[in-house]
C-alpha positions in Angstrom: 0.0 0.0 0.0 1.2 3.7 -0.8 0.5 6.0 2.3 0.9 9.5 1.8 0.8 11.9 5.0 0.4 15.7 5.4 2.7 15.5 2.2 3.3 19.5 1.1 6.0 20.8 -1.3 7.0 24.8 -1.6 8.6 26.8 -4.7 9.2 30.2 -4.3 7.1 30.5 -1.3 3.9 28.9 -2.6 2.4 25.7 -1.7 2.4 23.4 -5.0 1.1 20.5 -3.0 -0.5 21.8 0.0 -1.2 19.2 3.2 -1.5 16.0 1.1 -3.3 12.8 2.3 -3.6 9.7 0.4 -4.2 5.8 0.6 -4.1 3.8 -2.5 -4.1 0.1 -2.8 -5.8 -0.2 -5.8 -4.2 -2.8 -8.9 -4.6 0.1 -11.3 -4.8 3.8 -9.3 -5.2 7.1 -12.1 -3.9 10.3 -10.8 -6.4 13.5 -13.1 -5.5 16.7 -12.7 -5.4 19.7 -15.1 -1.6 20.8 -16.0 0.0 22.0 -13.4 -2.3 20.6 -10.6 0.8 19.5 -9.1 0.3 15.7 -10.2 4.0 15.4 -11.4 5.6 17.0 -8.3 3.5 14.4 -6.0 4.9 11.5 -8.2 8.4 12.1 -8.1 8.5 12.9 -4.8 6.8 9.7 -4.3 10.0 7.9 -6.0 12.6 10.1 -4.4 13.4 12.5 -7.4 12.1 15.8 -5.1 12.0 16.4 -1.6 9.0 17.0 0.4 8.8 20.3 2.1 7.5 18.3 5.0 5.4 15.2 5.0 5.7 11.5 5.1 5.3 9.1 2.1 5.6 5.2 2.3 5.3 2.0 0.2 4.3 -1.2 2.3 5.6 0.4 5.6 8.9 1.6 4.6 9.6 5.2 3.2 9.5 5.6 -0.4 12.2 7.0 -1.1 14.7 4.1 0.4 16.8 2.2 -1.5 15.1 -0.9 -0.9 11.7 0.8 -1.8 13.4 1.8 -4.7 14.3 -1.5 -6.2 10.6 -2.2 -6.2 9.5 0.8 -8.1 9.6 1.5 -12.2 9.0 4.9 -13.1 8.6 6.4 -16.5 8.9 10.4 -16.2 6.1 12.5 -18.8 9.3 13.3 -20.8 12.1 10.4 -20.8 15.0 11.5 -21.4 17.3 9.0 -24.0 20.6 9.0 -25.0 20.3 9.2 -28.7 22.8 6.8 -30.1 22.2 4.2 -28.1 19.9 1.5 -29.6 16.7 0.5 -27.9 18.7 -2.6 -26.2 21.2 -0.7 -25.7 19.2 1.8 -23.8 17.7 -1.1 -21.7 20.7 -2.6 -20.6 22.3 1.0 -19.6 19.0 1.5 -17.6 19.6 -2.1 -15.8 23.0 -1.4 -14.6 22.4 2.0 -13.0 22.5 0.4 -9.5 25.4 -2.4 -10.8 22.9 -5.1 -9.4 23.0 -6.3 -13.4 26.4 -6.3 -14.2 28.9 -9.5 -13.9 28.5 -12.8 -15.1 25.0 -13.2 -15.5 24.6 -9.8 -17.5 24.9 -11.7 -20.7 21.4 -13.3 -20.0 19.9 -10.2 -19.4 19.7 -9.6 -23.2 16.5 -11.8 -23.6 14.5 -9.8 -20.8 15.4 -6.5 -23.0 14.0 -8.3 -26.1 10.8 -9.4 -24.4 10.0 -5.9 -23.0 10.6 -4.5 -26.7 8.0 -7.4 -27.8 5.9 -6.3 -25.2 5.9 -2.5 -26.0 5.4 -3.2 -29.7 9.2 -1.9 -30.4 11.1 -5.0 -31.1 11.7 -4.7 -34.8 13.2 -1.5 -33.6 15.7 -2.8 -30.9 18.7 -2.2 -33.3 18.2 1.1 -34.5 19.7 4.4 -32.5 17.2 6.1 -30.6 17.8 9.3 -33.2 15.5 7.7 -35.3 12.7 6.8 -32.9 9.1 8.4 -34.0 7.1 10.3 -30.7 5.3 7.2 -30.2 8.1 4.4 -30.1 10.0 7.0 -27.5 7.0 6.3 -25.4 7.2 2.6 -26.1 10.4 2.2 -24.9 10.0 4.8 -21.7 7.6 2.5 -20.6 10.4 -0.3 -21.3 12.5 0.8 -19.1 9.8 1.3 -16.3 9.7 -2.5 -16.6 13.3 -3.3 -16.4 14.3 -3.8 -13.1 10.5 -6.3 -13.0 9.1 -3.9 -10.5 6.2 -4.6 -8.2 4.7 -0.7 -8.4 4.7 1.2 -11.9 4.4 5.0 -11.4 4.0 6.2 -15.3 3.7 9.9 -16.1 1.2 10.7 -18.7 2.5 7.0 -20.7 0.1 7.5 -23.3 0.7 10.6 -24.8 1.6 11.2 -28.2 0.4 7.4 -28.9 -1.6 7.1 -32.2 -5.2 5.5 -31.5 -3.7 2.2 -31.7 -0.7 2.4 -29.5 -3.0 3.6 -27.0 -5.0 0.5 -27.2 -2.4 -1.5 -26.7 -0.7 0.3 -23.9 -3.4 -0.2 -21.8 -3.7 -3.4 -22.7 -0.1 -4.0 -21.5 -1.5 -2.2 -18.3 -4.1 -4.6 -18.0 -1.8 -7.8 -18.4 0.4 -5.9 -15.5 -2.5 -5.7 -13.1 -3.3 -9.3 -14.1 0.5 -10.2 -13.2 -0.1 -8.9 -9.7 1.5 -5.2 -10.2 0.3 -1.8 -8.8 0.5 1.2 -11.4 -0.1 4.4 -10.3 -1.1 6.8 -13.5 -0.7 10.2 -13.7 -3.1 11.1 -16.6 -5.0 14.5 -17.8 -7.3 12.3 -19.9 -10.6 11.3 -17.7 -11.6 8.5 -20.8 -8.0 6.5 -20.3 -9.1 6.6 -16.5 -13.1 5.7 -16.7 -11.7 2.8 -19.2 -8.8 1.4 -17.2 -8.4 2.1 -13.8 -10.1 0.7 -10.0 -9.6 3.9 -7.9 -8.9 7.2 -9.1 -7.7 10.7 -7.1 -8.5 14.4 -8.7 -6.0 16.8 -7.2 -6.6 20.4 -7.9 -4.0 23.2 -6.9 -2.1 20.9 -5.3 -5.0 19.5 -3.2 -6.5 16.5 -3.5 -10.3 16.7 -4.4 -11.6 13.4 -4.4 -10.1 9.5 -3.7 -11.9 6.2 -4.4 -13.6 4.6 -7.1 -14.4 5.8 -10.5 -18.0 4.8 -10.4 -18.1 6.3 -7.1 -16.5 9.7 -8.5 -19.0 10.1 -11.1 -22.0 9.3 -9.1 -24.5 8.7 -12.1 -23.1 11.9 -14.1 -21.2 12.0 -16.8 -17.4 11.8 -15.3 -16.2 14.9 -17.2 -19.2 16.7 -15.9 -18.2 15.3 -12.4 -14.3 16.7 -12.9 -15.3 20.1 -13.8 -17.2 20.0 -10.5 -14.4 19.0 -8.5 -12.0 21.2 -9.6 -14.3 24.3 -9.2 -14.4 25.0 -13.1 -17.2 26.8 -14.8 -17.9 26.6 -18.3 -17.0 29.4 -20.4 -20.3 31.3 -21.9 -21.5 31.4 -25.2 -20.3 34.3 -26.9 -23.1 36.7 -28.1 -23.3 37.0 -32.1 -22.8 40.7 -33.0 -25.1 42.4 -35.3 -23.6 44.5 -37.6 -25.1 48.5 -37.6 -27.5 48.9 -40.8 -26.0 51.6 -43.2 
């Protein structure tokens, strides 16, 4: 279970996340937010990329940001970052041996769990080509490759979908699916209210850095239809009609 207490993070004097509170122990938890709702800043200080102002977040008991909480976490950031002449399996096997637990002997065996992540994100054919040449969409792909390297037991995947052509959508959250099915946890930061109706258990709406709502979808929406229910949760007011002007007669 992910417990997050009193969790609050300060720029420049202002609150970003503001007195966080959250229990998730869902199979497939979506984060909504609008941009800049402060849904990034709770995730990575969830897996130890930003410090919490004050505030206490754990996974199963033990803080999140450890290093043995950490081996059970993959994380793909809303903008991976790749170096761009490495090959797909190249980029893999870097991403294994950050914390030298796959280097050694047995490293040479790790080249068929890079090849059956690439099958699984759709990229294999693509596994000896140089990054350089990867579309939008295969960047993706193989961001949410290297979430999966280290065979984590949480996923925490910033906005995974995006830039994904209809079909790579489809298939992502298939993947997600499988994950769930597999026994994972995936935590999913998301701005898009269909990829959460479709996919996830639970769901959280955090607004200004506060968090709005937490527990099931169907619960959220409450008979309405969800966007409706979002709009109400994050204070937002539709925008009037503009008023046709009539041109003066001559």
């Amino acid at each position: 279970m992910l417990e997050i207490s009193h969790l609050t993070k300060i720029y420049k004097g202002r609150a970003v996340v503001d007195d966080f509170s959250l229990k998730v122990d869902a199979p497939i938890f979506g984060f909504l937010g609008q941009n800049g709702a402060g849904k990034t800043t709770v995730m990575k200080m969830i897996v130890g990329l930003l410090e919490p102002t004050s505030g206490e977040i754990s996974l199963d008991g033990a803080p999140s940001a450890s290093a043995a909480s950490k081996r059970r976490i993959g994380y793909m950031p809303e903008t991976p970052y790749f170096y761009e002449n490495m090959t797909g399996l190249e980029f893999l096997k870097f991403c294994d041996e950050l914390d030298g637990s796959a280097r050694g002997p047995a490293a040479g065996a790790r080249k068929g769990h890079y090849e059956a992540l690439l099958r699984r994100v759709g990229i294999y054919e693509a596994r000896n080509a140089e990054v350089r040449t990867y579309s939008k969409g295969m960047r993706q792909r193989l961001g949410f490759a290297q979430a999966l390297v280290n065979d984590p037991e949480y996923l925490f995947l910033d906005e995974p979908l995006d830039g994904l052509d209809p079909v790579g959508r489809r298939e992502m959250k298939e993947t997600m699916l499988e994950l769930k099915k597999e026994g994972r946890r995936i935590f999913l930061n998301t701005h898009i209210l269909y990829d959460a109706e479709e996919i996830c258990d639970e769901m959280g709406v955090v607004h200004e850095g506060k968090l709005k709502y937490a527990g099931p979808v169907k619960e959220f929406a409450a008979g309405k239809p969800l966007e409706e229910r979002f709009m109400e949760a994050v204070g937002a007011r539709e925008k009037a009609a503009p008023q046709a002007h009539t041109s003066p007669r001559a």
